[in-house]
C-alpha positions as CSV (number, residue, x, y, z in Angstrom):
1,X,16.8,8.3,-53.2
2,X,17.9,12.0,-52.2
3,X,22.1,12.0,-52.2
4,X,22.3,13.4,-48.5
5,X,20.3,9.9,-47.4
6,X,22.9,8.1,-49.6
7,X,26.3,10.1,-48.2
8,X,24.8,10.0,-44.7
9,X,24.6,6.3,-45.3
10,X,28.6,5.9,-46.7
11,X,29.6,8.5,-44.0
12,X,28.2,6.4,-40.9
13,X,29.6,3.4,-42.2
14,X,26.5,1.5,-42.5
15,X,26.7,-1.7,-44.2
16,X,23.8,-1.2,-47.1
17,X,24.9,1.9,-48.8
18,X,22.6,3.3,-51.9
19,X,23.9,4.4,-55.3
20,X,20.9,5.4,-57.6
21,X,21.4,4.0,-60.9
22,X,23.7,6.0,-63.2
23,X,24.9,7.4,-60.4
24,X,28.8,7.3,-58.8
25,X,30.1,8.0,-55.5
26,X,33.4,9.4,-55.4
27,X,35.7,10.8,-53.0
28,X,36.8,13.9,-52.6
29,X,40.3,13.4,-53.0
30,X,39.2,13.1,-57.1
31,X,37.8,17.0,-57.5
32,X,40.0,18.5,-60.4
33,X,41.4,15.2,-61.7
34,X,41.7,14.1,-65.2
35,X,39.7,11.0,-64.4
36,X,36.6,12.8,-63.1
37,X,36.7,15.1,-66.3
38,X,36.4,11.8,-68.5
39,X,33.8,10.6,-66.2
40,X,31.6,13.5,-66.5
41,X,28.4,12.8,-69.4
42,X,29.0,9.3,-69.0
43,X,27.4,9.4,-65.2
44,X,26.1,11.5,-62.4
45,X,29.1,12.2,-60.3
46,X,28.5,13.0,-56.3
47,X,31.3,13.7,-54.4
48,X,31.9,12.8,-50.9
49,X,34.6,13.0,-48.5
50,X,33.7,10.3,-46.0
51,X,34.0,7.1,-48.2
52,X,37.3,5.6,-45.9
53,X,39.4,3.5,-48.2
54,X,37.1,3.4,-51.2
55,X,37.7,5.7,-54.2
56,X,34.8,5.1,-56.2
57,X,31.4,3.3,-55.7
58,X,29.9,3.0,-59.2
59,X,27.3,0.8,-57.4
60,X,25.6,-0.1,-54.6
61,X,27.3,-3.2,-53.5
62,X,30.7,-2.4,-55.5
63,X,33.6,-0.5,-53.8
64,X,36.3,0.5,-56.1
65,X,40.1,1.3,-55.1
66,X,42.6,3.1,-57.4
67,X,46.5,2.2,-57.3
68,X,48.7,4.8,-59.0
69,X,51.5,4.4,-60.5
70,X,53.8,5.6,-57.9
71,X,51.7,3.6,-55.5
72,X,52.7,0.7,-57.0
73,X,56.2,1.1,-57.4
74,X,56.3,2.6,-53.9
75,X,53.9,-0.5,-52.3
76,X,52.8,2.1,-50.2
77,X,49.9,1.9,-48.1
78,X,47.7,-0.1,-51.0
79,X,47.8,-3.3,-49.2
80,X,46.6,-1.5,-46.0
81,X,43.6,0.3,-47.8
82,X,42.8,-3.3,-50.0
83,X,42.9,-5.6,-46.8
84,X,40.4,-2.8,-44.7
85,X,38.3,-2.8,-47.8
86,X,38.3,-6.6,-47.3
87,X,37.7,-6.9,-43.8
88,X,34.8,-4.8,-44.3
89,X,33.2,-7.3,-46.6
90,X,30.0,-5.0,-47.4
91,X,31.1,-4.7,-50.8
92,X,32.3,-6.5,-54.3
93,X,36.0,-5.7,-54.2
94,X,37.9,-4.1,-57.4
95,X,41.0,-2.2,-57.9
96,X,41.7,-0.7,-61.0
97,X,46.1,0.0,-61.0
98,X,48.2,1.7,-63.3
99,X,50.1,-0.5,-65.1
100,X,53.1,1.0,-67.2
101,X,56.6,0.7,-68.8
102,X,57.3,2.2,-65.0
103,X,55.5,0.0,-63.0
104,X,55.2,-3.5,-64.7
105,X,58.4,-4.9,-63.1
106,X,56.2,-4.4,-59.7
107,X,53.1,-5.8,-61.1
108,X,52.9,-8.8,-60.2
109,X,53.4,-8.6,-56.6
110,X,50.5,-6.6,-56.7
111,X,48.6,-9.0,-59.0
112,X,49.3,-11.8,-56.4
113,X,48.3,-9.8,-53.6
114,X,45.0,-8.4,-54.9
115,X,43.9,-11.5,-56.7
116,X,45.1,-14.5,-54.7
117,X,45.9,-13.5,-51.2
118,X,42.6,-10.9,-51.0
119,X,40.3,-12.6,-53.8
120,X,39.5,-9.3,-55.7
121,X,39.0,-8.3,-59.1
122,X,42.5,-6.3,-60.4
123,X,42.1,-4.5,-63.6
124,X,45.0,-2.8,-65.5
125,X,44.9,0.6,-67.2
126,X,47.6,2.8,-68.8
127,X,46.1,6.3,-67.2
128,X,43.3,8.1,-65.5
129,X,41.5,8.8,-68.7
130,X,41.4,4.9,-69.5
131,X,40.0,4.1,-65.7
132,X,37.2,6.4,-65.9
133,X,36.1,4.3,-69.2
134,X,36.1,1.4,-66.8
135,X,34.3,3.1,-64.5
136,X,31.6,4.3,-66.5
137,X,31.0,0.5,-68.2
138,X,30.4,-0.6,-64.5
139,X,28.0,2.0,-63.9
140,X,25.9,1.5,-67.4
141,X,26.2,-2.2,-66.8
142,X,24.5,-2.0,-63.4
143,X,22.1,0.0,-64.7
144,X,21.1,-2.1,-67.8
145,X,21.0,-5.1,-65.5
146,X,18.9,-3.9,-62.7
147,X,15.3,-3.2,-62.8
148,X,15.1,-1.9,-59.3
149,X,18.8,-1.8,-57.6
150,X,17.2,-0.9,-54.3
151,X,14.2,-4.1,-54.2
152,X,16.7,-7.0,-56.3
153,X,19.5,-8.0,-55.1
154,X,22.2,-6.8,-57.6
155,X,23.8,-9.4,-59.9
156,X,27.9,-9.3,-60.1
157,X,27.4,-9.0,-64.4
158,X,30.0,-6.3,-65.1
159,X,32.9,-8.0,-61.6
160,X,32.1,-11.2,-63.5
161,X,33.4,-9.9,-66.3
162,X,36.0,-8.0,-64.7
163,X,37.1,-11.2,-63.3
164,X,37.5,-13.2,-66.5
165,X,39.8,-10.1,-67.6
166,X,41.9,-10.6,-64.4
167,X,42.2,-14.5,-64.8
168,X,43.4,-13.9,-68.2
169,X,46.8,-12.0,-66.8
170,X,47.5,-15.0,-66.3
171,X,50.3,-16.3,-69.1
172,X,49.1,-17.8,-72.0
173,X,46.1,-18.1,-70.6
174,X,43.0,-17.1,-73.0
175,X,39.4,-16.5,-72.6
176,X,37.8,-19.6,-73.2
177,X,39.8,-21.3,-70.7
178,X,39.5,-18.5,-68.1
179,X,35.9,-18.4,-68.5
180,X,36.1,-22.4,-67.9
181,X,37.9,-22.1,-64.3
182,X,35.9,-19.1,-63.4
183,X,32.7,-21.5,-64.2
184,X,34.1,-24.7,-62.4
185,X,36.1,-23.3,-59.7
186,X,33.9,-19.7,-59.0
187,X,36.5,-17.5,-57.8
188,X,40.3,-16.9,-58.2
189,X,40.7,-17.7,-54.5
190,X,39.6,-21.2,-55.2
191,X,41.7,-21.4,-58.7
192,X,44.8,-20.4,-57.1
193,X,44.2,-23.3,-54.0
194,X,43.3,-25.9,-56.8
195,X,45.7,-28.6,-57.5
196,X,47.4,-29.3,-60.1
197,X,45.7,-32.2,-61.0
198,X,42.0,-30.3,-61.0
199,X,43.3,-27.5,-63.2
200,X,44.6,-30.4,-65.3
201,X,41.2,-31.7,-65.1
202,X,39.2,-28.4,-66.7
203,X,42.4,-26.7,-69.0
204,X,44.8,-29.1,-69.9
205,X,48.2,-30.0,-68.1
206,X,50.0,-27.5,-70.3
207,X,47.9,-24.7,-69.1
208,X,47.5,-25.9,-65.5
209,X,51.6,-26.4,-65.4
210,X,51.5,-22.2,-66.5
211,X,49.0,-21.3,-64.1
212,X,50.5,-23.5,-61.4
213,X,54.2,-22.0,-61.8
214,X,52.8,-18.7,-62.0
215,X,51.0,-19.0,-58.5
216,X,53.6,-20.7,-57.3
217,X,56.3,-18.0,-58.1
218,X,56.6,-15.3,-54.8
């Protein structure tokens, strides 16, 4: 596919966008940034300036949003620019947010908000440099996974992952028991409506007590 047929797509707002494989859509607001001068060798950048909300599309059916720092300690706008992304529902949902020594104690209202009350994938990083890592895994990931992105519809391999690495913010929580909810109960959404009793039921009541305090905490 020629990029101006895949930028007309994301500017018109239609709802099947195309990202060639080992390719990445990413706004203009990123020219000049350290994150786009990690990301460079590792995939085929195209800018473009009409992507709304979304900072990244490393594939065709996943829109990424990036948090900052000072967005997070702030709270502003993310929730607006996460809940449009959401309403849209075209696209696999992940934000990738800066978590640091600065903005850890404001976290977790974030964590709740992206995970639980929107049902996307949240993944920490320490910096821009550390995000475009992430960012070039998805794209190689939906690559290796995908014959022909543009004939299959594309499997969630590297989100799945993505959301086992969420579920596992969760305190004392490890990956053999995250991978158990995610495989029982399918998405966070679900987990976090689940009783006590059912998380009982797949973890233990020692780990269903954490998880259920820790939801329950606002």
């Amino acid at each position: 596919m020629e990029l101006s047929q895949c930028t007309q797509a994301v500017a018109q707002g239609l709802s099947e966008i195309r990202v060639p494989l080992g390719h990445i859509l990413v706004s203009g607001r990123w020219r000049n940034t350290d994150l786009v001068s990690t990301l460079q060798g590792s995939a085929v950048i195209h800018f473009d300036d009409g992507l709304g909300v979304v900072d990244f599309h490393p594939s065709t059916r996943t829109g990424v949003i990036y948090v900052s720092e000072a967005d997070i300690v702030s709270a502003s706008g993310y929730k607006r620019k996460v809940a449009k992304l959401r309403k849209a529902n075209r696209v696999r949902g992940v934000v990738i947010a800066e978590k640091t020594a600065t903005s850890g104690q404001y976290y977790q209202e974030l964590q709740k908000f992206v995970m639980l009350e929107i049902g996307f994938v949240l993944l920490p990083v320490k910096n821009q440099k550390e995000a475009a890592g992430l960012l070039a895994q998805m794209v190689d990931v939906e690559s290796k996974s995908e014959t022909n992105l543009f004939l299959k519809k594309p499997r969630p391999v590297c989100v799945d992952m993505a959301l086992l690495n969420s579920l596992q913010c969760f305190p004392r929580l490890g990956e053999v028991k995250a991978r158990q909810l995610l495989l029982h109960f399918g998405s966070l959404r679900a987990i976090a409506k689940a009783s006590l009793e059912d998380l009982s039921s797949i973890v233990g009541k020692a780990s269903a007590s954490n998880i259920r305090t820790f939801l329950d905490e606002s």
